[in-house]
Backbone as CSV, one residue per row, in Angstrom:
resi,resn,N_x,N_y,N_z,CA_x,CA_y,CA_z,C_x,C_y,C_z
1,UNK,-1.693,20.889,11.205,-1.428,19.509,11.541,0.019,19.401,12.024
2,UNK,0.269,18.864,12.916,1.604,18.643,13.774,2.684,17.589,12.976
3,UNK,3.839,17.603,13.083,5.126,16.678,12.453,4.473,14.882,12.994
4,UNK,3.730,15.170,13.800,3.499,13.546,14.697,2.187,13.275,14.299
5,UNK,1.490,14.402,13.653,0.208,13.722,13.040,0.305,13.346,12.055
6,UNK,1.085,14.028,11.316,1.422,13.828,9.668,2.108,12.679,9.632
7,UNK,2.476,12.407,10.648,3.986,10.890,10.223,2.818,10.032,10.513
8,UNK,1.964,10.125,11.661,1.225,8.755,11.903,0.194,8.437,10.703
9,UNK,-0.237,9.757,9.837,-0.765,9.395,8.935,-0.243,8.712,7.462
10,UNK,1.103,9.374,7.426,1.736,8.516,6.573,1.862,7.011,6.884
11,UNK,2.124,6.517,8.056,2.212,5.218,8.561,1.415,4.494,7.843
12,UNK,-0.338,5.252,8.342,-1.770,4.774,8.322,-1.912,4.574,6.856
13,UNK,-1.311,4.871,6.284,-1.693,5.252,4.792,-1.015,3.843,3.943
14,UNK,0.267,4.027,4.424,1.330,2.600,3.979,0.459,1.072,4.249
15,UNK,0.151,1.359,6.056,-0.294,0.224,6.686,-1.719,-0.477,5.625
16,UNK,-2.295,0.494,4.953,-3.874,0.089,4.651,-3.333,-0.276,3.836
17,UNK,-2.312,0.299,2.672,-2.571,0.005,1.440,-1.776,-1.251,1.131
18,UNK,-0.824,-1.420,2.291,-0.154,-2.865,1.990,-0.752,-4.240,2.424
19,UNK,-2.076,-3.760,3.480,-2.393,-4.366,3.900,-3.889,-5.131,2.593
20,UNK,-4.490,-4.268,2.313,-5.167,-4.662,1.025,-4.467,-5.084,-0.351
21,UNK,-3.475,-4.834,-0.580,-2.725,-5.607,-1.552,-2.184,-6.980,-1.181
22,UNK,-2.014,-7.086,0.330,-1.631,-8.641,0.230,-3.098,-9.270,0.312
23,UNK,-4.157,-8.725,1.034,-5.329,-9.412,0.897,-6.063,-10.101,-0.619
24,UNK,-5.672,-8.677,-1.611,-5.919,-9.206,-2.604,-5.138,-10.125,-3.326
25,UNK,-3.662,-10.191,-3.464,-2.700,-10.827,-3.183,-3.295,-12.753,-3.392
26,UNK,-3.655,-12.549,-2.208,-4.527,-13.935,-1.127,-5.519,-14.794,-2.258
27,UNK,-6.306,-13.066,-2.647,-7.344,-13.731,-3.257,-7.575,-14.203,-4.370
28,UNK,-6.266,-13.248,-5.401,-6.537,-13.933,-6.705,-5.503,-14.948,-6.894
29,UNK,-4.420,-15.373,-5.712,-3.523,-16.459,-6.168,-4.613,-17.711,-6.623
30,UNK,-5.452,-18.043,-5.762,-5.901,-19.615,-6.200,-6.362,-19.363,-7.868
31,UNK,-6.844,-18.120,-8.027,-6.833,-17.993,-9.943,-5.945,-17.880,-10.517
32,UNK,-4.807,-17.725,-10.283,-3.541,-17.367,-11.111,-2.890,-18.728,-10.881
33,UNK,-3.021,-19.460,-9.150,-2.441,-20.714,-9.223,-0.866,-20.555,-8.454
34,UNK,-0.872,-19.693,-8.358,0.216,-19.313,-7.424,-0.082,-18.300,-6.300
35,UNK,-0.256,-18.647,-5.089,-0.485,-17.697,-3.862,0.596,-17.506,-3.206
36,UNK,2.055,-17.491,-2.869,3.133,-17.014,-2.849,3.350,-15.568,-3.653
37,UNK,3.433,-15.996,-4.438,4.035,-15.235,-5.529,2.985,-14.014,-6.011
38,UNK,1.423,-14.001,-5.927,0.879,-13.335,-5.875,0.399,-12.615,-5.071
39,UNK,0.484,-12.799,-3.455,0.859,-12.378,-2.082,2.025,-11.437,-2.341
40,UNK,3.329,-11.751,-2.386,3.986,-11.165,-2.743,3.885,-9.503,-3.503
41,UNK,3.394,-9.870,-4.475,2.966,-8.854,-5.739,2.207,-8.093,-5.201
42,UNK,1.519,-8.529,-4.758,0.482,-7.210,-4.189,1.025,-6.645,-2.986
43,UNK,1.488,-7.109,-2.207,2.367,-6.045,-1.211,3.332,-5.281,-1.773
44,UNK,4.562,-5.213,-3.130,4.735,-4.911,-3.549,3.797,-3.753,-4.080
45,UNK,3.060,-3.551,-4.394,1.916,-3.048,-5.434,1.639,-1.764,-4.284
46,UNK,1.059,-3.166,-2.999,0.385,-2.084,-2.113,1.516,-1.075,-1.841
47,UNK,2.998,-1.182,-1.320,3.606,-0.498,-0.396,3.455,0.721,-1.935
48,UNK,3.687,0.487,-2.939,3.730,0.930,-4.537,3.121,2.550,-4.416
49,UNK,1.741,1.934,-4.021,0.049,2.979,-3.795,0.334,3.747,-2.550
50,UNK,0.980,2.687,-1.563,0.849,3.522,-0.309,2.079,4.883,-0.459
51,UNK,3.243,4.534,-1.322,3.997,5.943,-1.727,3.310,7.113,-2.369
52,UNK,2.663,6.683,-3.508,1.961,7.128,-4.340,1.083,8.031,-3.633
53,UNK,0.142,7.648,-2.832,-0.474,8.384,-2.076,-0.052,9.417,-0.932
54,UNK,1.019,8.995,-0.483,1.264,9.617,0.616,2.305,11.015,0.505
55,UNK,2.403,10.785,-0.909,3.315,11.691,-1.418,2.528,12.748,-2.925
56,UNK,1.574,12.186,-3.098,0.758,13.088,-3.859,0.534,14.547,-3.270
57,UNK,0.074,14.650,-1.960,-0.406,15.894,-1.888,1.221,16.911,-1.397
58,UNK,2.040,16.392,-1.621,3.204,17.138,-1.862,3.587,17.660,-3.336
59,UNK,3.257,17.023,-4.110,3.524,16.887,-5.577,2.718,18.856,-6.001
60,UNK,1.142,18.240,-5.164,0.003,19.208,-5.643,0.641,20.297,-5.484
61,UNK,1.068,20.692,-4.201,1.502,21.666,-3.253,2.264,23.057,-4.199
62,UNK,3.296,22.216,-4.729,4.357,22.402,-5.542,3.904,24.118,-6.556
């Protein structure tokens, strides 16, 4: 795998997972009662996962 595949997949990896944390974010504010603040949190969370992941199979490597 090439330096330019690997980066675009890291991108891809960030992009999903922040992108489903603000979705969920979205969805449980009207239950919590705050959708700011729980929007928030989950992009937090997501960018969180999207490290987590994108840096696991370096960890394995090891």
């Amino acid at each position: 795998m090439s330096k330019k595949a690997k980066k675009s997949a890291v991108q891809g990896t960030y992009a999903l997972c922040i992108t489903v944390g603000l979705i969920v974010g979205v969805g449980l504010g009207p239950m919590l009662g705050s959708v700011p603040i729980t929007t928030i949190l989950g992009g937090v969370v997501g960018a969180g996962a999207g490290y987590f992941f994108s840096h696991l199979n370096k960890r394995s490597r090891r």
